[in-house]
PDB file of N, CA, C, O and CB in Angstrom:
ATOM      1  N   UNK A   1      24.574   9.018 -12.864  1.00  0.00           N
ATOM      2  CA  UNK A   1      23.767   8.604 -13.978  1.00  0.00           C
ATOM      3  C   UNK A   1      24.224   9.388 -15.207  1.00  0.00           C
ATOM      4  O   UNK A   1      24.565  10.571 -15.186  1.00  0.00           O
ATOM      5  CB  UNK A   1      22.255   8.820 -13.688  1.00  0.00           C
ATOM      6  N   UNK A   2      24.189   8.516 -16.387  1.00  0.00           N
ATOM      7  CA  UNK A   2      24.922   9.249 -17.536  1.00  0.00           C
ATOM      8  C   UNK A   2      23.522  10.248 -18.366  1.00  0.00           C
ATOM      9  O   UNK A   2      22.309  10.106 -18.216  1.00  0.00           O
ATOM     10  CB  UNK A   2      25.780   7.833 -18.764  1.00  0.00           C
ATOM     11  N   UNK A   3      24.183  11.116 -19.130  1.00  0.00           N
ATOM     12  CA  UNK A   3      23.147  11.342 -20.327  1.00  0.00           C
ATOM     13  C   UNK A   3      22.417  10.339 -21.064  1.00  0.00           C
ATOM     14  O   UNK A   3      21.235  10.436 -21.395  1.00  0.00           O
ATOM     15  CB  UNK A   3      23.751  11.948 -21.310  1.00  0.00           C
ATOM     16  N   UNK A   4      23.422   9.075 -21.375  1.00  0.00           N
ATOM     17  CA  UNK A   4      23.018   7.886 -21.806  1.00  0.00           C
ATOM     18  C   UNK A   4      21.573   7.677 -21.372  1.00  0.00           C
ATOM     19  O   UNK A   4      20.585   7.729 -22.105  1.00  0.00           O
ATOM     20  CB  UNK A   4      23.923   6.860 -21.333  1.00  0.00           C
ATOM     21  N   UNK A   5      21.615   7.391 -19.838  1.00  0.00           N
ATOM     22  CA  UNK A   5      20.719   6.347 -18.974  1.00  0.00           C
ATOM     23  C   UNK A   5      19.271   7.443 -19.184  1.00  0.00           C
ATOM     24  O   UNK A   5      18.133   6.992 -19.311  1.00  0.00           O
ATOM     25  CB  UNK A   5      21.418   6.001 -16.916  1.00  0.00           C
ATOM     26  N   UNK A   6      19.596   8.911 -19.186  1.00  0.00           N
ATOM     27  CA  UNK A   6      18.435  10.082 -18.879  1.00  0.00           C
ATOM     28  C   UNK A   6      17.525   9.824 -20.309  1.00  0.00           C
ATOM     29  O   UNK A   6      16.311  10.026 -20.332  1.00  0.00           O
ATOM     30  CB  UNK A   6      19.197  12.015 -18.728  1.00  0.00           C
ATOM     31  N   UNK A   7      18.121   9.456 -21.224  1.00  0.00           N
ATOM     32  CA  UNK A   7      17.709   9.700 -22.405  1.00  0.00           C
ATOM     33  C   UNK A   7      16.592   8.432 -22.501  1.00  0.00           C
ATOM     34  O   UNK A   7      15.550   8.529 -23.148  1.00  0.00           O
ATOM     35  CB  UNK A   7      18.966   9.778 -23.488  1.00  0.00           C
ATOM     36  N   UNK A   8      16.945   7.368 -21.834  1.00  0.00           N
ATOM     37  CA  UNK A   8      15.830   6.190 -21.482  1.00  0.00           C
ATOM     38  C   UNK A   8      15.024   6.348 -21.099  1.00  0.00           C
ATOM     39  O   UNK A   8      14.256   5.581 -21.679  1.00  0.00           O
ATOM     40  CB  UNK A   8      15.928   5.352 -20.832  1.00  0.00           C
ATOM     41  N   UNK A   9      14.393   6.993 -20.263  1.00  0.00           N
ATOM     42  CA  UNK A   9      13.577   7.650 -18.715  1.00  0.00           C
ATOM     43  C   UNK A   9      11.927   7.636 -20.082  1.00  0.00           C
ATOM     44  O   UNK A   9      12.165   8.006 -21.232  1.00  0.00           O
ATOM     45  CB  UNK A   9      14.516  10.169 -17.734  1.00  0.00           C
ATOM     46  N   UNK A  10      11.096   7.381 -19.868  1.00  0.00           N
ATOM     47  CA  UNK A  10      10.076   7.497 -20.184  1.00  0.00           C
ATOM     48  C   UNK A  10       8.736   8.151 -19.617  1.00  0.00           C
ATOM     49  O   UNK A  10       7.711   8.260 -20.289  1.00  0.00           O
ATOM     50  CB  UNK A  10      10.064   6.626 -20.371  1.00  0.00           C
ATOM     51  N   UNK A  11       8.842   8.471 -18.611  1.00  0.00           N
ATOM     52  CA  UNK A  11       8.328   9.960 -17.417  1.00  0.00           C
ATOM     53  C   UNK A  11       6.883   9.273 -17.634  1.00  0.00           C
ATOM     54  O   UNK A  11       6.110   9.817 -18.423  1.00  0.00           O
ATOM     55  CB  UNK A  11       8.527  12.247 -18.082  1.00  0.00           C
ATOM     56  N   UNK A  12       6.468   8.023 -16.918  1.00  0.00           N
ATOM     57  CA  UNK A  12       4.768   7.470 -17.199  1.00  0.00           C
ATOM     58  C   UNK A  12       4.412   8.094 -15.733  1.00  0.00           C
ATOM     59  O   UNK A  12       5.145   8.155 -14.745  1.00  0.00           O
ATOM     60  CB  UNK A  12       4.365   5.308 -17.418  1.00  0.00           C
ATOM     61  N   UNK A  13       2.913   8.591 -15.909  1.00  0.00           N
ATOM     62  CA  UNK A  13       2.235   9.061 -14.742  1.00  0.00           C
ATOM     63  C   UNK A  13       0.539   8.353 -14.469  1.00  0.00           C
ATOM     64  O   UNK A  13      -0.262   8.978 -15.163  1.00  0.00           O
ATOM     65  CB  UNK A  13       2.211  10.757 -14.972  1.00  0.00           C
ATOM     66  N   UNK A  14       0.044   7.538 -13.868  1.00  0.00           N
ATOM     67  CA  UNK A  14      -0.997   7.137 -13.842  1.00  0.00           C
ATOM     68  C   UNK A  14      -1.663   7.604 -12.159  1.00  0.00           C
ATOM     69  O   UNK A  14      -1.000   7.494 -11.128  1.00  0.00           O
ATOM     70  CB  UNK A  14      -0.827   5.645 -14.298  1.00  0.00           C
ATOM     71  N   UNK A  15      -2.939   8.069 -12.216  1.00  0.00           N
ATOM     72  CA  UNK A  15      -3.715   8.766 -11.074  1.00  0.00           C
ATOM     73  C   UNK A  15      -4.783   8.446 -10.872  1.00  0.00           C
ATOM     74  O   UNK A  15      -5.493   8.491 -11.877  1.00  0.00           O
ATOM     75  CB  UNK A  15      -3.874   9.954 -11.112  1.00  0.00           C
ATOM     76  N   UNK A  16      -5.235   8.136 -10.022  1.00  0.00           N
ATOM     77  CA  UNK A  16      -6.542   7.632  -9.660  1.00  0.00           C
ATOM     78  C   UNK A  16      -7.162   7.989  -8.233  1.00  0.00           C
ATOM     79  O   UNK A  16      -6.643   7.571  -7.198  1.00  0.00           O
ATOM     80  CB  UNK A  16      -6.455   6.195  -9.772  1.00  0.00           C
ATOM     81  N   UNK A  17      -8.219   8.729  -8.244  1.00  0.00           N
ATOM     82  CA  UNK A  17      -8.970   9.241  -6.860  1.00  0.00           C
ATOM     83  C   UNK A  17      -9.664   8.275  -6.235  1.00  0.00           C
ATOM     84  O   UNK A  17     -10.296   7.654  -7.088  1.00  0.00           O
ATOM     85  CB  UNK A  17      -9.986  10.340  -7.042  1.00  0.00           C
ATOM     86  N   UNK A  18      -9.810   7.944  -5.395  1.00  0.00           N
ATOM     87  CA  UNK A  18     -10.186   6.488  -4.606  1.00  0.00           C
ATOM     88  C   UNK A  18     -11.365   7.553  -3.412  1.00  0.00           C
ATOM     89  O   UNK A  18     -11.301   8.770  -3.238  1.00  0.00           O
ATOM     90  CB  UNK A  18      -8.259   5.366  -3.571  1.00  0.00           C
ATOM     91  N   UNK A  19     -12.201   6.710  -2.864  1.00  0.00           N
ATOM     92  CA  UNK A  19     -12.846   7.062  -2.033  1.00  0.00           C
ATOM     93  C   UNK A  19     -12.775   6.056  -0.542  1.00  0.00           C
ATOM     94  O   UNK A  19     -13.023   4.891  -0.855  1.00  0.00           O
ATOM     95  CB  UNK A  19     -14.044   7.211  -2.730  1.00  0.00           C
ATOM     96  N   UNK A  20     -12.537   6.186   0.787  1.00  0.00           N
ATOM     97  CA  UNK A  20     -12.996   5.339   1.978  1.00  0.00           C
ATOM     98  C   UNK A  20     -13.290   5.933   3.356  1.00  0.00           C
ATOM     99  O   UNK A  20     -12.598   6.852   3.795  1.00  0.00           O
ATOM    100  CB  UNK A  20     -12.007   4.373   2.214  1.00  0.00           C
ATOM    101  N   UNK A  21     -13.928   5.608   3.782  1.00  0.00           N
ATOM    102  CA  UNK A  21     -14.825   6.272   4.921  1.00  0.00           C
ATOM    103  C   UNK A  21     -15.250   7.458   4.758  1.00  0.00           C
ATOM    104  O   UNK A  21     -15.621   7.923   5.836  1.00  0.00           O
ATOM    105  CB  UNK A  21     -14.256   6.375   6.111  1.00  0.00           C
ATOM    106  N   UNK A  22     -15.393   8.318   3.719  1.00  0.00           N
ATOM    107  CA  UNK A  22     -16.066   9.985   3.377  1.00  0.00           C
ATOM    108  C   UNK A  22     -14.180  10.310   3.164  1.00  0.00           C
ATOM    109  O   UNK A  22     -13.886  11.335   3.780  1.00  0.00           O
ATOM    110  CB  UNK A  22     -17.326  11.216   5.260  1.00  0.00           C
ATOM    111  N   UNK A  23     -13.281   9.841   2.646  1.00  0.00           N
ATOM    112  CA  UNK A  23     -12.131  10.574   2.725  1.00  0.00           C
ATOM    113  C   UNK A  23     -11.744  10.351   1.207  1.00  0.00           C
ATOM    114  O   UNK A  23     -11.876   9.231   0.714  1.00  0.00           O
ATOM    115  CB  UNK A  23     -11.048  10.076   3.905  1.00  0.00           C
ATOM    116  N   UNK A  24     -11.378  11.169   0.639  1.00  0.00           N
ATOM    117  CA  UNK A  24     -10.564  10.832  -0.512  1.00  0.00           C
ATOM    118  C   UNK A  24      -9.863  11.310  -0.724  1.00  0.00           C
ATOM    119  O   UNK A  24      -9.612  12.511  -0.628  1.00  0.00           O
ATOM    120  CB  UNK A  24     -10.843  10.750  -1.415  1.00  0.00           C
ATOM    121  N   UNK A  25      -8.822   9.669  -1.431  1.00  0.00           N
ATOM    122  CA  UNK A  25      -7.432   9.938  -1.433  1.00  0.00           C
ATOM    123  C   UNK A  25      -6.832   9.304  -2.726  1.00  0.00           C
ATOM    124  O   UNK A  25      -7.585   8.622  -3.420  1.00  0.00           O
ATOM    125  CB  UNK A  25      -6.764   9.388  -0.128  1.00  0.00           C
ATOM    126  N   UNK A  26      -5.525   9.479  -3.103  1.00  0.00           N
ATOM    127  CA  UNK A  26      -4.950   9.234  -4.620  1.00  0.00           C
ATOM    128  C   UNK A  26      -4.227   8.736  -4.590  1.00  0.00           C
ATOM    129  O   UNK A  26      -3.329   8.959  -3.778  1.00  0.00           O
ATOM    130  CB  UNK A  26      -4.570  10.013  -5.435  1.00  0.00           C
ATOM    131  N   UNK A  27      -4.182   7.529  -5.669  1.00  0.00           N
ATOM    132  CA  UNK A  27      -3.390   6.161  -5.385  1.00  0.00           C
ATOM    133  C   UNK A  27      -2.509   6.845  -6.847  1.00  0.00           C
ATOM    134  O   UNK A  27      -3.266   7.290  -7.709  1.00  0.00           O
ATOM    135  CB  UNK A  27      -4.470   4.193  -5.451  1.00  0.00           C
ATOM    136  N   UNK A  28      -0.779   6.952  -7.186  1.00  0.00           N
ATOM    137  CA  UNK A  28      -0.391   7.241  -8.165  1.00  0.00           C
ATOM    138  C   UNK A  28       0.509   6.554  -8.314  1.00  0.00           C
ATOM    139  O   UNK A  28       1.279   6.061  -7.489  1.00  0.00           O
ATOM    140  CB  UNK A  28      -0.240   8.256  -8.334  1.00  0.00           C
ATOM    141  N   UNK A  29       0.445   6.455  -9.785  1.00  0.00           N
ATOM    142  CA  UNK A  29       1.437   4.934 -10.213  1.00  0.00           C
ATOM    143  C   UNK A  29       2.777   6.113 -11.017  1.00  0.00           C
ATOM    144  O   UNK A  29       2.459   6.918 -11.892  1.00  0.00           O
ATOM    145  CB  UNK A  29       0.269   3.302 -11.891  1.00  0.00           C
ATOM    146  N   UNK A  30       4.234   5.969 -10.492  1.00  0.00           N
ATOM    147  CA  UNK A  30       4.701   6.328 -12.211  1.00  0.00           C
ATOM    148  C   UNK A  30       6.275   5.530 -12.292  1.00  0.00           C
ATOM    149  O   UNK A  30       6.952   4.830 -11.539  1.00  0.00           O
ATOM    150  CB  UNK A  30       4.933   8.517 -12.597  1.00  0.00           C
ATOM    151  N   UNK A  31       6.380   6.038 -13.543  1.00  0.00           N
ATOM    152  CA  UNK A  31       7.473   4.827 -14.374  1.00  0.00           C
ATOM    153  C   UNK A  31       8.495   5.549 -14.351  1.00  0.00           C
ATOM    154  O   UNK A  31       7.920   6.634 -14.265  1.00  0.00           O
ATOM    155  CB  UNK A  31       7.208   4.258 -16.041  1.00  0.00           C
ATOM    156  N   UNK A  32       9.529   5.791 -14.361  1.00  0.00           N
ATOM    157  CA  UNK A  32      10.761   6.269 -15.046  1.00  0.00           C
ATOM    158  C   UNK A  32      10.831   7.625 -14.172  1.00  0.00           C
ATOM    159  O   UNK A  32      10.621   8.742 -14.647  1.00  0.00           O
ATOM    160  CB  UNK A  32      10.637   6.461 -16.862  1.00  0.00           C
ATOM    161  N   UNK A  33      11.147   7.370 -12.867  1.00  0.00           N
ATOM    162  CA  UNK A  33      11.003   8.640 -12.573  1.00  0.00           C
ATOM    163  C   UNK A  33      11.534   9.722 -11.498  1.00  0.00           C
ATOM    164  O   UNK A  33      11.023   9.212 -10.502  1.00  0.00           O
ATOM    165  CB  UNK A  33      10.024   8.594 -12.503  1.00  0.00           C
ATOM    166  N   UNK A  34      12.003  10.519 -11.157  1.00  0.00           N
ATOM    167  CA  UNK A  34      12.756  10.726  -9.485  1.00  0.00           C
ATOM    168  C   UNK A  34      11.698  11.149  -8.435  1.00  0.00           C
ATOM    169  O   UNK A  34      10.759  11.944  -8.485  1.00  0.00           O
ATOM    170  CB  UNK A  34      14.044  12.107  -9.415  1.00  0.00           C
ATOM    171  N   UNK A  35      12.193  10.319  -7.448  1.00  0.00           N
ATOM    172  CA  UNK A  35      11.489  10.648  -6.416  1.00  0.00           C
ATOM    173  C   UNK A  35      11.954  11.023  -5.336  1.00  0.00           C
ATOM    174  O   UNK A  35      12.944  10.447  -4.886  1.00  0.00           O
ATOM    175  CB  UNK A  35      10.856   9.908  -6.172  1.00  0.00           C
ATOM    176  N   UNK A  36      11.394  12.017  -4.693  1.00  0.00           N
ATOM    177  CA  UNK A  36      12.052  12.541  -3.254  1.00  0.00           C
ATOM    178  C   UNK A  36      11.342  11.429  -1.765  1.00  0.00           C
ATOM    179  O   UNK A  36      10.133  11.314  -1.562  1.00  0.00           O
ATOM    180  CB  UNK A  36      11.423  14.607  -3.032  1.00  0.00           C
ATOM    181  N   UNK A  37      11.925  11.060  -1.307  1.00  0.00           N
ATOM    182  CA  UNK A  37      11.532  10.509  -0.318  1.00  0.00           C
ATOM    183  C   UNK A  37      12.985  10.142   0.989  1.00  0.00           C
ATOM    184  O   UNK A  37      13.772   9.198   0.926  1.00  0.00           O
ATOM    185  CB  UNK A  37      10.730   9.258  -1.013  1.00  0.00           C
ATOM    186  N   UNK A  38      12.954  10.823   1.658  1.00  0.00           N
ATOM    187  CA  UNK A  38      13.694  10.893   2.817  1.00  0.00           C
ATOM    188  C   UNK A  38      14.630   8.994   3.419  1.00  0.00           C
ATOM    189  O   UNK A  38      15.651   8.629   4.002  1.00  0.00           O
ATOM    190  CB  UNK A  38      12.300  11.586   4.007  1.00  0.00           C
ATOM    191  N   UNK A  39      13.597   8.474   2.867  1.00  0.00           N
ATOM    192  CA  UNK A  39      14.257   7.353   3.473  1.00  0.00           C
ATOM    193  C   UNK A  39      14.700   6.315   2.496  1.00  0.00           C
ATOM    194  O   UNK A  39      15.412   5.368   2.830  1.00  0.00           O
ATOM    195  CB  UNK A  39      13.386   6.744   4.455  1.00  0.00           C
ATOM    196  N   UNK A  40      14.113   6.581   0.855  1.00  0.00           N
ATOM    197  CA  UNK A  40      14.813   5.646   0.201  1.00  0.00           C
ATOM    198  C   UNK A  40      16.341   6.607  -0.431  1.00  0.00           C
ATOM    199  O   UNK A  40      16.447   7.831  -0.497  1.00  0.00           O
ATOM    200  CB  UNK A  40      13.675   4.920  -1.054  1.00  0.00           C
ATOM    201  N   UNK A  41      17.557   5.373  -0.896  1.00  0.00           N
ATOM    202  CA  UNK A  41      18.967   5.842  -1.101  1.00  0.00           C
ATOM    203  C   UNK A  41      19.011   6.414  -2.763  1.00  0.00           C
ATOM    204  O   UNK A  41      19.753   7.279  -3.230  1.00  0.00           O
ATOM    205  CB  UNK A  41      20.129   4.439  -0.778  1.00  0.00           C
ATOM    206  N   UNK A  42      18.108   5.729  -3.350  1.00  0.00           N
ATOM    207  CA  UNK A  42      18.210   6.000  -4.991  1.00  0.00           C
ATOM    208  C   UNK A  42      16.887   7.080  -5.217  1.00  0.00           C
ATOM    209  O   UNK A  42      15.903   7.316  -4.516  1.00  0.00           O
ATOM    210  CB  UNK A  42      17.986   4.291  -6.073  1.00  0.00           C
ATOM    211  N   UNK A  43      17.249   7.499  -6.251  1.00  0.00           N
ATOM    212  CA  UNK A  43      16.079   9.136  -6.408  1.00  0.00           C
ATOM    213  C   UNK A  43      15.424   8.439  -7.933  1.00  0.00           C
ATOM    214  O   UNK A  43      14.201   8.343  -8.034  1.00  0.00           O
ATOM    215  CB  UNK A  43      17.286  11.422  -6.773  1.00  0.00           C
ATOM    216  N   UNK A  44      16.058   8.111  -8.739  1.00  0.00           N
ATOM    217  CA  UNK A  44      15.832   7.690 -10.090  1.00  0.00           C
ATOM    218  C   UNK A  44      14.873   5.994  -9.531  1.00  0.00           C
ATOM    219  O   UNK A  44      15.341   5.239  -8.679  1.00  0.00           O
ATOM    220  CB  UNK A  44      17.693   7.540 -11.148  1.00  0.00           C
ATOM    221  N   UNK A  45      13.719   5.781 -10.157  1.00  0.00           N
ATOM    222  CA  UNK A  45      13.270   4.876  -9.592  1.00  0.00           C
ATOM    223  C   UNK A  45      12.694   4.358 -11.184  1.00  0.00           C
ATOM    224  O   UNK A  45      12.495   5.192 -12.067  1.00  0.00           O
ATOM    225  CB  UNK A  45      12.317   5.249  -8.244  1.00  0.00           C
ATOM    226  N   UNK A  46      12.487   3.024 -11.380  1.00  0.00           N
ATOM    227  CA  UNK A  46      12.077   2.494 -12.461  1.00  0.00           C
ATOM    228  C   UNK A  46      10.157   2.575 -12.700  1.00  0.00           C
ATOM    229  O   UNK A  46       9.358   2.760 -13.618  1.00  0.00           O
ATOM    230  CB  UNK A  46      12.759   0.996 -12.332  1.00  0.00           C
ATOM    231  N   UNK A  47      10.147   2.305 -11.244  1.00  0.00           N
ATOM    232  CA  UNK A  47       8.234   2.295 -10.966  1.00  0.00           C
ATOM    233  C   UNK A  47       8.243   2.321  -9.641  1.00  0.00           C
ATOM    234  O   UNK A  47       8.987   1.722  -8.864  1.00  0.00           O
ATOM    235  CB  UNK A  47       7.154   0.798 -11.495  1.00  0.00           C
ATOM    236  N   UNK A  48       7.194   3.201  -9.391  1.00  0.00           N
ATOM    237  CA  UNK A  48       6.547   3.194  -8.021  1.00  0.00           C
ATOM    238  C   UNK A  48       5.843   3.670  -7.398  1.00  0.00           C
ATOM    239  O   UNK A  48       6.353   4.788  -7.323  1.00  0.00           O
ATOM    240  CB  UNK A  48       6.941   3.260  -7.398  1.00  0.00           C
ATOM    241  N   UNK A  49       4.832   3.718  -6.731  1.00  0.00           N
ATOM    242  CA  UNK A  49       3.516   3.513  -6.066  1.00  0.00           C
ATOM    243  C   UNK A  49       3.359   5.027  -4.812  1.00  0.00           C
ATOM    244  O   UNK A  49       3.996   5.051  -3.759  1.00  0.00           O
ATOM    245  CB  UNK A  49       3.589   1.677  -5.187  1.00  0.00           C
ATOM    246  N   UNK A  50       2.756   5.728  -5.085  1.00  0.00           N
ATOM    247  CA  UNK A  50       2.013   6.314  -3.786  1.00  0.00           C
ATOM    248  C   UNK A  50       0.848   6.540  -3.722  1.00  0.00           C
ATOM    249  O   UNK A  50       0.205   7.006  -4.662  1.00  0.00           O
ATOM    250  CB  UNK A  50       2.369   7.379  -3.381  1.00  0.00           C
ATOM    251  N   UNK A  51       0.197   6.138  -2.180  1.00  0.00           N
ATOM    252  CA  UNK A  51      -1.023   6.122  -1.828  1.00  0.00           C
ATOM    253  C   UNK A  51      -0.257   7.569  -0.988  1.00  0.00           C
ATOM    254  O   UNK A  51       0.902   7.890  -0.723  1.00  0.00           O
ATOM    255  CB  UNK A  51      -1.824   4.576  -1.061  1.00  0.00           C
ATOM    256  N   UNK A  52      -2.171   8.428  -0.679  1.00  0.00           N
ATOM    257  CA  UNK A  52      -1.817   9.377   0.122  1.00  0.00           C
ATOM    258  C   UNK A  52      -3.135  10.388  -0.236  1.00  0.00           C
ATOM    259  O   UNK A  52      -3.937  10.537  -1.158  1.00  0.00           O
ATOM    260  CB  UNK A  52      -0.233   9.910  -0.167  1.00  0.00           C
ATOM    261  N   UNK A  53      -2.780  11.109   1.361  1.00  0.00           N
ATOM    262  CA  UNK A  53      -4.230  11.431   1.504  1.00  0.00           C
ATOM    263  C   UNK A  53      -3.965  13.010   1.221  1.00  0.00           C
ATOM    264  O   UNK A  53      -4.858  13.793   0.898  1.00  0.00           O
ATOM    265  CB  UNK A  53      -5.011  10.979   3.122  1.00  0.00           C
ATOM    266  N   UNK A  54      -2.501  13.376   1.404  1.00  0.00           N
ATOM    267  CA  UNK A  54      -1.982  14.770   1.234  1.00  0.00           C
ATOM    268  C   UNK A  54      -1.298  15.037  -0.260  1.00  0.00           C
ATOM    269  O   UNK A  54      -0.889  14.244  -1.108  1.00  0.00           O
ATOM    270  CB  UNK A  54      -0.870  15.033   2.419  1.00  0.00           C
ATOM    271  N   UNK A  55      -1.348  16.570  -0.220  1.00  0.00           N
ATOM    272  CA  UNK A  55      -0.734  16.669  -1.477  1.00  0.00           C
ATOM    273  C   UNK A  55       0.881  16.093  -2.019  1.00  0.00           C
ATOM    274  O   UNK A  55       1.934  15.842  -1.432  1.00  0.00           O
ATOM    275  CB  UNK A  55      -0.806  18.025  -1.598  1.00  0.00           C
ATOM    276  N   UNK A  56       0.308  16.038  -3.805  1.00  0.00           N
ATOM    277  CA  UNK A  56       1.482  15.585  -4.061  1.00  0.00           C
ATOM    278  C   UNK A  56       2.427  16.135  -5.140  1.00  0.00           C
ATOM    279  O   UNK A  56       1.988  15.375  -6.003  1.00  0.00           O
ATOM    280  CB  UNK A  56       1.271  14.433  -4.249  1.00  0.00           C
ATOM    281  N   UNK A  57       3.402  16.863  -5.824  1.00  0.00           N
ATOM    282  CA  UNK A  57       3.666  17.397  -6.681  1.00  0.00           C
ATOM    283  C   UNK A  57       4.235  16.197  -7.713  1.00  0.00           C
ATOM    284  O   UNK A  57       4.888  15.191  -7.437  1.00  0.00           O
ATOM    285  CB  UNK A  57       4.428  18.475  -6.249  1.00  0.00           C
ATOM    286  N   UNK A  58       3.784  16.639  -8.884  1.00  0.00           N
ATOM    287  CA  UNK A  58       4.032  15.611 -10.523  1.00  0.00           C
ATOM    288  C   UNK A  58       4.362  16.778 -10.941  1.00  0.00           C
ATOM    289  O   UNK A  58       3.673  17.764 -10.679  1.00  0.00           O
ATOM    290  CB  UNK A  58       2.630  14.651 -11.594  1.00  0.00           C
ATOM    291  N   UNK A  59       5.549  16.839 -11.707  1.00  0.00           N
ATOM    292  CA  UNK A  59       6.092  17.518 -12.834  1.00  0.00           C
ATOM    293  C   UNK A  59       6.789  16.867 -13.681  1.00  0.00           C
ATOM    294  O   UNK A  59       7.117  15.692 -13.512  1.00  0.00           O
ATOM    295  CB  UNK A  59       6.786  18.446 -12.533  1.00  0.00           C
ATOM    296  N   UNK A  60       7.098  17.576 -14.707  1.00  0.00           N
ATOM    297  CA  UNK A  60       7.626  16.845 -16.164  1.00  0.00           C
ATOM    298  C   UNK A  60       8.878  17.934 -16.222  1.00  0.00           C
ATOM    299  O   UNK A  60       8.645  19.092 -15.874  1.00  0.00           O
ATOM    300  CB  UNK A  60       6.299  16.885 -17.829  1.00  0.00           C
ATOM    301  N   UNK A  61      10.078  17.593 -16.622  1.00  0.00           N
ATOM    302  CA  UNK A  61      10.724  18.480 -16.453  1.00  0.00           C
ATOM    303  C   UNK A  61      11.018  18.542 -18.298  1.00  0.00           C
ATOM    304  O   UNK A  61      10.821  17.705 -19.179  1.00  0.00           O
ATOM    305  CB  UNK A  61      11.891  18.227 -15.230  1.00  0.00           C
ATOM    306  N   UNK A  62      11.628  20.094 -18.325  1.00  0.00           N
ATOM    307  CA  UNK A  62      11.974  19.653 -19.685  1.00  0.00           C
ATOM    308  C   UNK A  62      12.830  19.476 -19.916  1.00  0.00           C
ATOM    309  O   UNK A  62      13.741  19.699 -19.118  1.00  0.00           O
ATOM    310  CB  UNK A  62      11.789  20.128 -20.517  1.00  0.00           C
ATOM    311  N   UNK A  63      13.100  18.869 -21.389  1.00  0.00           N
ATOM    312  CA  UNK A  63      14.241  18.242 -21.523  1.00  0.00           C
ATOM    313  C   UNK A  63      15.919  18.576 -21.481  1.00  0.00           C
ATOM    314  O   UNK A  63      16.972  17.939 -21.469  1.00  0.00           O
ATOM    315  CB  UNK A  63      13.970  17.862 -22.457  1.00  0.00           C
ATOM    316  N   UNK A  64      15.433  20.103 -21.467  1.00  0.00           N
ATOM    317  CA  UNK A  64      16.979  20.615 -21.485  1.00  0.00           C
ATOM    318  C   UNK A  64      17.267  20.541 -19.935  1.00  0.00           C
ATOM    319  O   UNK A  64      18.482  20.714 -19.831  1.00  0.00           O
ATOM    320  CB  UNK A  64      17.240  22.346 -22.182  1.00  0.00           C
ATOM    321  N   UNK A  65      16.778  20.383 -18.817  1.00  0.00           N
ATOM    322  CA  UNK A  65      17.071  20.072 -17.619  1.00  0.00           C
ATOM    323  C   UNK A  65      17.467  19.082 -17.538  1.00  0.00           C
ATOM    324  O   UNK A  65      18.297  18.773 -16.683  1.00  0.00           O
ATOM    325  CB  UNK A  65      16.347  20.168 -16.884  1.00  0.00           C
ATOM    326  N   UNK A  66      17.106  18.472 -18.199  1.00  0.00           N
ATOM    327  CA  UNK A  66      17.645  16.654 -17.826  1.00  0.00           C
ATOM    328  C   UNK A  66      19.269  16.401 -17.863  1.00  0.00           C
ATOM    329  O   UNK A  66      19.725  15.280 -17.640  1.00  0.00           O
ATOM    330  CB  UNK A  66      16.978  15.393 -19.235  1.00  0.00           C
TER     331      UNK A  66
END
């Protein structure tokens, strides 16, 4: 991925605490963003979705990391 493409990235984070059967858990939406996940091949993801009942780390990195 170039500097080009990083400079696009718009880092959206949306969170929401949900409640079902006495358990609550957090449905999180985000845009532009890397994700660690063991089984998908691409890390840079445009949008995407986790439900989950365990913790989750969101960070913003800054920009000179990028």
């Amino acid at each position: 991925m170039s500097a080009e493409d990083l400079e696009r990235y718009e880092n959206e984070v949306e969170m929401e605490a949900r409640g079902e059967g006495g358990r609550t858990y957090f449905e999180i939406r985000l845009g532009d963003a890397w994700v660690w996940d063991m089984y998908r091949p691409a890390r840079f993801v445009s949008s995407v979705r986790v439900v989950t009942f365990k913790d989750v780390n969101v960070e913003e990195l800054p920009e000179k990391e990028l």
